[in-house]
C-alpha positions as CSV (number, residue, x, y, z in Angstrom):
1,X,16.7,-207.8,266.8
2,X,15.9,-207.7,270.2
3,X,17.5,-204.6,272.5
4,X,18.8,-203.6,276.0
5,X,19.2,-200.8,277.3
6,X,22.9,-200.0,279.0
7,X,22.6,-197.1,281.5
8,X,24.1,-194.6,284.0
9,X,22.3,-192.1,286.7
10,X,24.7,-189.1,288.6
11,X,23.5,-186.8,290.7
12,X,25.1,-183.7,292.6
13,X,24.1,-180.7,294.7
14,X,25.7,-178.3,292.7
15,X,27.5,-175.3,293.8
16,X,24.4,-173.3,294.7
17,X,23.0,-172.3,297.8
18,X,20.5,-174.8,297.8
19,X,21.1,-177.1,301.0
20,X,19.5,-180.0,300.0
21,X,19.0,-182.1,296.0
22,X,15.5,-181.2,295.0
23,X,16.6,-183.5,291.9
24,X,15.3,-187.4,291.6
25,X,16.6,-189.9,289.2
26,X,15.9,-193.5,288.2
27,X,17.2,-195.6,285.5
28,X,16.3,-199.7,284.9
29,X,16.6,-201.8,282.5
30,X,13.5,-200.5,281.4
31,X,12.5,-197.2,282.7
32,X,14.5,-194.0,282.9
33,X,12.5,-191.5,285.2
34,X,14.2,-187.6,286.0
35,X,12.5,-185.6,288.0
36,X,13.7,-181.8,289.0
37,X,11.5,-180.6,292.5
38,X,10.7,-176.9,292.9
39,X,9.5,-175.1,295.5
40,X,12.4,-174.5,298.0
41,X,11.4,-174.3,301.1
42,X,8.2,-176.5,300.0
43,X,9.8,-179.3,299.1
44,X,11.0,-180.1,296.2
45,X,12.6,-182.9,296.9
46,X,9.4,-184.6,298.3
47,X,7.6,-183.7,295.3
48,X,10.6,-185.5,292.7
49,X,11.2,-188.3,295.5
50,X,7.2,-188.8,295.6
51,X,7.4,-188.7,291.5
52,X,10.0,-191.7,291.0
53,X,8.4,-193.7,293.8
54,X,5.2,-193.7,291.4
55,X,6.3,-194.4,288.5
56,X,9.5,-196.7,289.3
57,X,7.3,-199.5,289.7
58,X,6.9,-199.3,285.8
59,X,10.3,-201.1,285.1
60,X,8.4,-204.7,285.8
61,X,5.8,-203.9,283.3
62,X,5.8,-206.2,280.0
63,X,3.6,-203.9,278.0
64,X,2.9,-203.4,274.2
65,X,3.7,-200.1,271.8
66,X,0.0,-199.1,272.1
67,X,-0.3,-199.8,275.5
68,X,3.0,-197.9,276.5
69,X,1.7,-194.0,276.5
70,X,-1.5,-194.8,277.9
71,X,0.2,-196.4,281.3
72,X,2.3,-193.6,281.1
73,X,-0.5,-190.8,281.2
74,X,-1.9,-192.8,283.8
75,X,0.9,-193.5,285.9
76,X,1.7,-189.4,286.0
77,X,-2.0,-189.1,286.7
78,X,-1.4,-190.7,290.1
79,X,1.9,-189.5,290.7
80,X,-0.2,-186.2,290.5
81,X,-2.5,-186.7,293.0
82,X,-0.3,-188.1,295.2
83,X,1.1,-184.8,295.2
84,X,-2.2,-183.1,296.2
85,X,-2.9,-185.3,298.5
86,X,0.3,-185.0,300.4
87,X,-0.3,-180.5,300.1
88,X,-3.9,-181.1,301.4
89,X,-2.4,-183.4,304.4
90,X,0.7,-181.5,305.1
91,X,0.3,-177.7,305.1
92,X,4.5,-177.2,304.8
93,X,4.2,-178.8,301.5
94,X,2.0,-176.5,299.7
95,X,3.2,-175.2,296.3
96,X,5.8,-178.0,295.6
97,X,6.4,-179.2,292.0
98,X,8.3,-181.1,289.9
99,X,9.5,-181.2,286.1
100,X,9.3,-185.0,285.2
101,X,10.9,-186.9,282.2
102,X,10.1,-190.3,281.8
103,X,11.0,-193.0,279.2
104,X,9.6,-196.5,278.9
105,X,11.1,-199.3,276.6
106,X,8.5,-201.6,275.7
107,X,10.5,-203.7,272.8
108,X,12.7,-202.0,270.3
109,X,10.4,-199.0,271.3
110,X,11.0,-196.4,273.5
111,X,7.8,-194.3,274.9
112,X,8.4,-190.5,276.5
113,X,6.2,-188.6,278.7
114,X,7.7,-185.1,279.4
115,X,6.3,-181.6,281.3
116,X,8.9,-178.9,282.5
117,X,12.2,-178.0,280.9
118,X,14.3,-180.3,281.9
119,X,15.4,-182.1,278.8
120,X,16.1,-185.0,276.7
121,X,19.0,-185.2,274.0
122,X,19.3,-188.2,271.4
123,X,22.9,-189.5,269.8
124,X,21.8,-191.2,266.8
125,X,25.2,-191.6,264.1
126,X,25.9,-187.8,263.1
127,X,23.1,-186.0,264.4
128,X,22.8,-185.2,268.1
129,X,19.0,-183.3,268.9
130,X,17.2,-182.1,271.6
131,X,13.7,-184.4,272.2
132,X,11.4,-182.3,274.3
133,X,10.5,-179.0,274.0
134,X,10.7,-176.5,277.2
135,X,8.0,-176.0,278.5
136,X,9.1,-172.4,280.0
137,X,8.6,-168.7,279.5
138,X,11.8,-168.1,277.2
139,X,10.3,-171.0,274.9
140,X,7.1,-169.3,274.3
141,X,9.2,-166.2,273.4
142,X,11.3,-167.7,271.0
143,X,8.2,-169.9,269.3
144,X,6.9,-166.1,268.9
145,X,10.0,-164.9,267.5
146,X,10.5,-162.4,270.0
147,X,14.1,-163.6,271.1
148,X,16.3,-166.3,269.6
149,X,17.8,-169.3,271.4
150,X,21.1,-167.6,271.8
151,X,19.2,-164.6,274.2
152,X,16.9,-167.4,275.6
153,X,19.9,-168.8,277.9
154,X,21.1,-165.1,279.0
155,X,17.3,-164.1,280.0
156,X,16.6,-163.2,283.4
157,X,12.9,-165.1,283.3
158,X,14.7,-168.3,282.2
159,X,14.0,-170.1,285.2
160,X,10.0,-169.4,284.6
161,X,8.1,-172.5,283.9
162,X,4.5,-172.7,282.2
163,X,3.6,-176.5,282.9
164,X,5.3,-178.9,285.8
165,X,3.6,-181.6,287.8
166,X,2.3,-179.5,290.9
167,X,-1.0,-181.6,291.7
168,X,-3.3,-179.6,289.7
169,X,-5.8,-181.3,287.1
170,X,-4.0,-179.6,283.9
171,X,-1.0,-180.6,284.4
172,X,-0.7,-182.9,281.5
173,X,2.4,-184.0,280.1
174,X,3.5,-184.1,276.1
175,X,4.0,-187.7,274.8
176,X,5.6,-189.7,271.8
177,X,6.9,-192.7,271.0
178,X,10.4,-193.6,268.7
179,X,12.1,-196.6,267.4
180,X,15.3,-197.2,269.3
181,X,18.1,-198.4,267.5
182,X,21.2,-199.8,268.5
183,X,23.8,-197.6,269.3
184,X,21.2,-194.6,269.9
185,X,22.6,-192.7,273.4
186,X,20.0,-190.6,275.4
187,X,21.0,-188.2,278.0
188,X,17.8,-187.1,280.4
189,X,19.4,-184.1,282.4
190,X,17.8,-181.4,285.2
191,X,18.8,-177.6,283.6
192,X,21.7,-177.7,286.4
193,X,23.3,-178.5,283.3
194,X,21.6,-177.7,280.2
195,X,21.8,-174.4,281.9
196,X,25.3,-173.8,282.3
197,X,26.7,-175.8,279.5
198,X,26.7,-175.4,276.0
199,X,24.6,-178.0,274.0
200,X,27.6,-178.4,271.7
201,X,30.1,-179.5,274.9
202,X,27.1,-181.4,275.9
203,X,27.4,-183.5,272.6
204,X,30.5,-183.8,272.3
205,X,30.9,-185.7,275.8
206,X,27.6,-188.0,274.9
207,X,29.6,-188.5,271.7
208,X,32.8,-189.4,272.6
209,X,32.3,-190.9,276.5
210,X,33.1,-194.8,276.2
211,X,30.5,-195.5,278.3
212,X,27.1,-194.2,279.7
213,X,28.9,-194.3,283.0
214,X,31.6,-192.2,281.6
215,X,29.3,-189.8,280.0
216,X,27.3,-189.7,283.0
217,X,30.6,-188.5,285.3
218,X,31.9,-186.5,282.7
219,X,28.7,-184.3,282.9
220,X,28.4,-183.6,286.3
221,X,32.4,-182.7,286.3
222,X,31.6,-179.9,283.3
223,X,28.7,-178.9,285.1
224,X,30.7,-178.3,288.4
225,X,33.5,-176.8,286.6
226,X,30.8,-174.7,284.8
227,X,29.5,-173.4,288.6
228,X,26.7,-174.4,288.3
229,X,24.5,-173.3,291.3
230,X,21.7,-175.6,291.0
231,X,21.2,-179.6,291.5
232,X,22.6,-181.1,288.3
233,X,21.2,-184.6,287.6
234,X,22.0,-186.5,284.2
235,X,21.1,-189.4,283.2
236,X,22.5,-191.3,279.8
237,X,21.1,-194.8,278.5
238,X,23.1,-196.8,275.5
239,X,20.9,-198.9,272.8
240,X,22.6,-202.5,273.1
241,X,22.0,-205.4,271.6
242,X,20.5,-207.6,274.1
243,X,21.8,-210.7,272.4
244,X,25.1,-209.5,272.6
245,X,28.0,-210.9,274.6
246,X,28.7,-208.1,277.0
247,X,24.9,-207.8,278.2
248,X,24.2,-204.9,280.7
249,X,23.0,-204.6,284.3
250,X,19.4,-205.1,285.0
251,X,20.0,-203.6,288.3
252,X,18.1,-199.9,288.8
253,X,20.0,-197.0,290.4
254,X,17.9,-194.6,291.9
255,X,19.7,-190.5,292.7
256,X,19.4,-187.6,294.2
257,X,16.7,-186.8,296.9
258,X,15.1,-190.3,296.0
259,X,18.2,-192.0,296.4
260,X,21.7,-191.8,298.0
261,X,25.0,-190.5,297.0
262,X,28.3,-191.9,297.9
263,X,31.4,-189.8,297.4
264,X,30.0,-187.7,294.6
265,X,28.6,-190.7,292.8
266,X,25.8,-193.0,292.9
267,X,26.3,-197.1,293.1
268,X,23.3,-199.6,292.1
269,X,21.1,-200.6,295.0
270,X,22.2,-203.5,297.2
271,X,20.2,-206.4,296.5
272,X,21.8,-209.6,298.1
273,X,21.3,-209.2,302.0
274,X,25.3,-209.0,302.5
275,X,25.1,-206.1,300.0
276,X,22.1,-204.1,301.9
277,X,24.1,-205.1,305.2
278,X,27.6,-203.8,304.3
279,X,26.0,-200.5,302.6
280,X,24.1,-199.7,305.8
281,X,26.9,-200.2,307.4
282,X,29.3,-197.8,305.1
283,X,26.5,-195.4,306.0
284,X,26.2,-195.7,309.5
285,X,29.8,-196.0,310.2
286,X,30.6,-193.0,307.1
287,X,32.7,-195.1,305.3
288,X,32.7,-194.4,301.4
289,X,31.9,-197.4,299.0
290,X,34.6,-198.5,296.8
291,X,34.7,-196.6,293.8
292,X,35.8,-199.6,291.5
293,X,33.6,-202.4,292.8
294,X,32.0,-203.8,289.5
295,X,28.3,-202.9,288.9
296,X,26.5,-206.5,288.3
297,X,25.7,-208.5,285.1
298,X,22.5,-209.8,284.6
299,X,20.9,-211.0,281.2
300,X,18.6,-209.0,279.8
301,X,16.1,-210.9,278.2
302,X,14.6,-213.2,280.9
303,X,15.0,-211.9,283.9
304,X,15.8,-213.8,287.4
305,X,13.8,-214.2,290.2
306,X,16.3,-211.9,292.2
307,X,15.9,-209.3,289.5
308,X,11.9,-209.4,289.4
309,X,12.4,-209.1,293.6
310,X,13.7,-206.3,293.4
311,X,11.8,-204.5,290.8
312,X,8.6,-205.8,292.8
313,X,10.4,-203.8,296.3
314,X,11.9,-200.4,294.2
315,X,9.0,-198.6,295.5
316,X,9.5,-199.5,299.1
317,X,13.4,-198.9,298.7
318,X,12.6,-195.7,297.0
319,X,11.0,-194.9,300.2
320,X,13.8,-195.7,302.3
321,X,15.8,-193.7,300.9
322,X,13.2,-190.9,301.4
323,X,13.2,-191.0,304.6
324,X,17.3,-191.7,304.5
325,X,18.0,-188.7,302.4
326,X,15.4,-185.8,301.5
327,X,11.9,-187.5,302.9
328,X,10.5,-184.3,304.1
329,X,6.7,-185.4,304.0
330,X,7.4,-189.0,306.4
331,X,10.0,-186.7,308.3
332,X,7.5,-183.9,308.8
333,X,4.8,-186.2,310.2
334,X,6.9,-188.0,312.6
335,X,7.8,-184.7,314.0
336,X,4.8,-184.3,315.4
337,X,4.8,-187.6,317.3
338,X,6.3,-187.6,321.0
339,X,6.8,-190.4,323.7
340,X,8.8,-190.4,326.7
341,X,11.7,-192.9,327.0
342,X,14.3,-193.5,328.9
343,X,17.7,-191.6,327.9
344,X,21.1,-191.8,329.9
345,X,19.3,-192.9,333.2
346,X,16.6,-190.4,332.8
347,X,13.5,-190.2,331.9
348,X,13.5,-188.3,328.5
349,X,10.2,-186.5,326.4
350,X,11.2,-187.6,323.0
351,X,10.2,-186.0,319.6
352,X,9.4,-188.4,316.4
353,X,8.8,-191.9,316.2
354,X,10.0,-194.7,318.5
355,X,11.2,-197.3,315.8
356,X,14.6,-197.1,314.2
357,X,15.2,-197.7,310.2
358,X,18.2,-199.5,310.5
359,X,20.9,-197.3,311.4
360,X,18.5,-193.8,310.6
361,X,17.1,-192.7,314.0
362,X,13.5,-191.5,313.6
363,X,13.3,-189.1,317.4
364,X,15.6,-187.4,319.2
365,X,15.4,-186.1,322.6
366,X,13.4,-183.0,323.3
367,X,13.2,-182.2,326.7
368,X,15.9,-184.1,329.5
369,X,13.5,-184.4,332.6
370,X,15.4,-184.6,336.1
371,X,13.4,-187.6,337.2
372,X,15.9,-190.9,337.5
373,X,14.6,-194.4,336.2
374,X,16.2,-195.9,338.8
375,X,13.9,-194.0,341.2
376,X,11.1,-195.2,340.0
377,X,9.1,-198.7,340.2
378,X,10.2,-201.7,338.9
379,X,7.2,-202.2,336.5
380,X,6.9,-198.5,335.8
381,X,11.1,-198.5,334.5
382,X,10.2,-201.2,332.1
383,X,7.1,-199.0,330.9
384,X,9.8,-196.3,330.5
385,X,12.5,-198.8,329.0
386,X,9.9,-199.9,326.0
387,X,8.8,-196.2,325.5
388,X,5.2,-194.7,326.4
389,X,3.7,-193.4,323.5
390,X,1.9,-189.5,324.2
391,X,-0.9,-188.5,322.2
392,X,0.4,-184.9,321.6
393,X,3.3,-182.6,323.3
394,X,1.0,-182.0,326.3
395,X,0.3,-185.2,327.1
396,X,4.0,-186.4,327.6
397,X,4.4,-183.6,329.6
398,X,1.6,-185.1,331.9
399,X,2.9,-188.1,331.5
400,X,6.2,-187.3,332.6
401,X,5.0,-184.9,335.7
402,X,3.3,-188.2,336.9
403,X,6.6,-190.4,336.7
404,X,8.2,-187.1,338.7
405,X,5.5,-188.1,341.6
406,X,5.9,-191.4,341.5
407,X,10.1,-191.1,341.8
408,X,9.2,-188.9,344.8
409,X,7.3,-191.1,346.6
410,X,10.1,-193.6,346.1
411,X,12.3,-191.4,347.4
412,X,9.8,-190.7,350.4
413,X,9.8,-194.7,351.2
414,X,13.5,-195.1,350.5
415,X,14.3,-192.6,352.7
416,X,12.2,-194.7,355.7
417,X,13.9,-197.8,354.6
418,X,10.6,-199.4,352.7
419,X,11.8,-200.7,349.1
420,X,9.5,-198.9,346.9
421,X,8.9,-201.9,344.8
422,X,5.7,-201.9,342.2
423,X,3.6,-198.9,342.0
424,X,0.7,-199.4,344.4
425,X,-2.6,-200.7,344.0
426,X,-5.6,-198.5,344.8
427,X,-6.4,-198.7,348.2
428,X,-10.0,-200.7,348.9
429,X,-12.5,-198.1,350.2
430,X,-14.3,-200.5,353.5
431,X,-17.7,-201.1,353.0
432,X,-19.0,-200.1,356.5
433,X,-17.2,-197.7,359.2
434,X,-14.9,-199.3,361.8
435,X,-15.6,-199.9,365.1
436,X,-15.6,-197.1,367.4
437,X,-12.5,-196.7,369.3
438,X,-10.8,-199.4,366.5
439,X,-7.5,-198.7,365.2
440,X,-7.8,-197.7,361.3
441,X,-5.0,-199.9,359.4
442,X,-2.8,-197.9,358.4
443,X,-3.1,-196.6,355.2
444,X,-0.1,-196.1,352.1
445,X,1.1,-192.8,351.3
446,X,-1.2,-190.9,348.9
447,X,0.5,-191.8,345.2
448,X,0.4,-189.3,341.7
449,X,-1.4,-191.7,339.0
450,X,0.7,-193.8,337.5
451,X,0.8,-192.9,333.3
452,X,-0.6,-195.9,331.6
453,X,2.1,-197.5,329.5
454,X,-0.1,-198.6,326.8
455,X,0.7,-200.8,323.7
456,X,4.2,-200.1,323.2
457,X,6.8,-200.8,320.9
458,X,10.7,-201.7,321.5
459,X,12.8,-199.3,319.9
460,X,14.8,-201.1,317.9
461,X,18.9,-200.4,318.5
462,X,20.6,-198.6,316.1
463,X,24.0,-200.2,315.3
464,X,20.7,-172.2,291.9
465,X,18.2,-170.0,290.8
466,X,14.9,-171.0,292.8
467,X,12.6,-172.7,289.6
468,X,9.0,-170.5,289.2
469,X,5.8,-171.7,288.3
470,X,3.5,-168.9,286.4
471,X,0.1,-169.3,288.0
472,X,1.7,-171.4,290.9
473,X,2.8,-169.7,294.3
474,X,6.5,-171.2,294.3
């Protein structure tokens, strides 16, 4: 009998004083993907946002039993050293991490790759168990008898983790594969919750929620009511049969620092263009989505073209929403990018990129200069209008000391009468000496050089306990 996979994904800050979700979920009608960042101040959330970009892409893969662990290994493998590569590029990056569930249905089987402690629960009939194994300091204690689980969730070293994906090569993950049967539930949650609440109130809402969606919510209200103070992320999938009547959404839902959160909860990405258009609009404008618009129903089995689309684009949309909601590692780098614009009639020195992403503005103003576009040439104020791209911080600041000299000597011929027009040509240096006693024509003021405007581009209009690592400076 052929299977589905019904699912829900929350996530929540927590009541902590963390500032930001270091936490990353994704769940599709194939892959469910959790990821917990560590680091703090070193980012976290890129590390678990660079995580479910990798592997999302997963979802679209037809693969067989044998086949299944081995993509996984190998998809972690380069989620690694994506993460070493980003540390080696980016300095403010160095010592991030991330714990990393991931589960991959390939036919009524489900393959798991796991490495950290956050954790994986199965419902199946009377027995509710934990399916991973912490990989954490209190863990090794209690396989050495030295504590016993009850002690291990009052220990002061609980937050100590042996093994997380932090870009080195031993990072390696544990594996298995199970049969899934129908009416199996599997809740995939960061230890924002396994942390603060019980595993026996745990089961008991995976037990008796209606829903995965229920289940989902209900967890991230116990864990809030529990104060927790980290990111609590859950996620809960449903064994369905996929020949069944009431077939489930195909549609992936991405949370947390990978994704975007709307009133507390998390909605499916938009797929139709209306959908994309009125979300980025909610956003722009800070309107909430409406909490009772239906997710949508797609059939299971053979998927449509829409569907495959947007499996084919979750890794782009996963970076979207990076750079939306906790992309530190794009954010950093266009930091460190400046052009000079126009802003509010002035000529502005800008920090960040020039293009928009929809309604997300990539710069902001740096410096406010004195120097009025208006007072400048008429081909220099449309240099200034598209943008001139700087090299580095210095060079805008040349740039814009130039355009100072150039308003002044509009201001010079303005005040004379002369219409300043288009910055001036270089004067032609004669080729023999005039005439003794000849009248020199007269020569234009001396002009400041004229910043070159280069190729530019139109901006486009905008309508807890901090997790250790032994071995790894955190």
């Amino acid at each position: 009998m052929a299977i589905a996979l019904r699912y829900a994904a929350r996530s929540d800050l927590g009541l902590g004083p963390k500032s930001r979700n270091e936490d990353s979920g994704y769940a599709g009608p194939n892959l469910l993907v959790l990821a917990d960042g560590m680091g703090g101040h070193a980012a976290g959330d890129v590390a678990s946002s660079m995580i479910v970009g990798e592997l999302a892409p997963l979802d679209e893969e037809d693969v067989t039993a044998d086949q299944a662990i081995p993509l996984l290994e190998e998809a972690l493998h380069a989620a690694n050293a994506k993460l070493t590569k980003a540390m080696h590029e980016n300095a403010e990056l160095a010592g991030m991490g991330s714990t990393t569930i991931v589960m991959l249905r390939t036919g009524n089987k489900l393959a798991m790759a796991h490495i950290g402690d956050s954790r994986a629960f199965m419902l199946r009939g009377d027995t509710f168990s934990q399916i991973t194994k912490d990989h954490s300091f209190v863990q090794q204690l209690i396989d050495e008898g030295r504590i016993s689980k009850e002690d291990a969730g009052h220990h002061p070293q609980r937050s100590v983790v042996t093994r997380v994906m932090t870009g080195q090569p031993d990072d390696e993950p544990d594996t298995s594969l199970r049969e899934a049967k129908i009416g199996d539930r599997f809740l995939l949650c960061s230890d924002g919750l396994s942390d603060f609440v019980g595993a026996d109130v745990i089961e008991e809402i995976v037990r008796e929620a209606r829903t995965p969606d229920e289940a989902a919510d209900r967890c991230i209200e116990i864990a809030l009511k529990a104060s927790t103070r980290d990111n609590v992320t859950v996620i809960v999938a449903e064994v369905v049969d996929a020949d069944g009547d009431d077939l489930p959404t195909t549609v992936p839902q991405v949370v947390g620092a990978a994704g975007k959160r709307m009133r507390g909860r998390t909605r499916a990405i938009p797929t139709s263009p209306a959908e994309k258009a009125a979300a980025l609009s909610r956003e722009a404008t800070g309107r909430a989505e409406p909490e009772d618009d239906p997710l949508e129903l797609a059939e299971d089995g053979k998927r449509s073209r829409r569907s495959k689309i947007v499996l084919r684009t979750i890794g782009v949309v996963v970076v979207a929403a990076i750079l939306g909601g906790g992309g530190y590692a794009a954010w950093a780098w266009s930091q460190k990018q400046f052009f000079v614009a126009a802003d509010s009639g002035h000529v502005a020195l800008f920090r960040g990129v020039s293009q928009d992403l929809g309604p997300i503005r990539l710069s902001h103003v740096e410096t406010m200069s004195d120097v009025l576009v208006s007072d400048l040439p008429t081909d220099v104020q449309a240099s200034v209008d598209n943008s001139i791209p700087a090299r580095d911080l210095a060079d805008a600041e040349v740039k814009i000391a130039a355009l100072r000299g150039e308003a002044m000597r509009c201001q010079h011929l303005a005040a004379t009468g002369t219409p300043c027009g288009t910055s001036p040509a270089p004067t032609p240096v004669p080729t023999t000496p005039p005439t003794t006693g000849s009248t020199s024509p007269t020569s234009p003021a001396p002009s400041s050089p004229t910043p070159s405007p280069g190729t530019s581009t139109p901006r486009a209009s905008a309508a807890g306990p901090e997790k250790l690592v032994t071995g790894v400076a955190a």
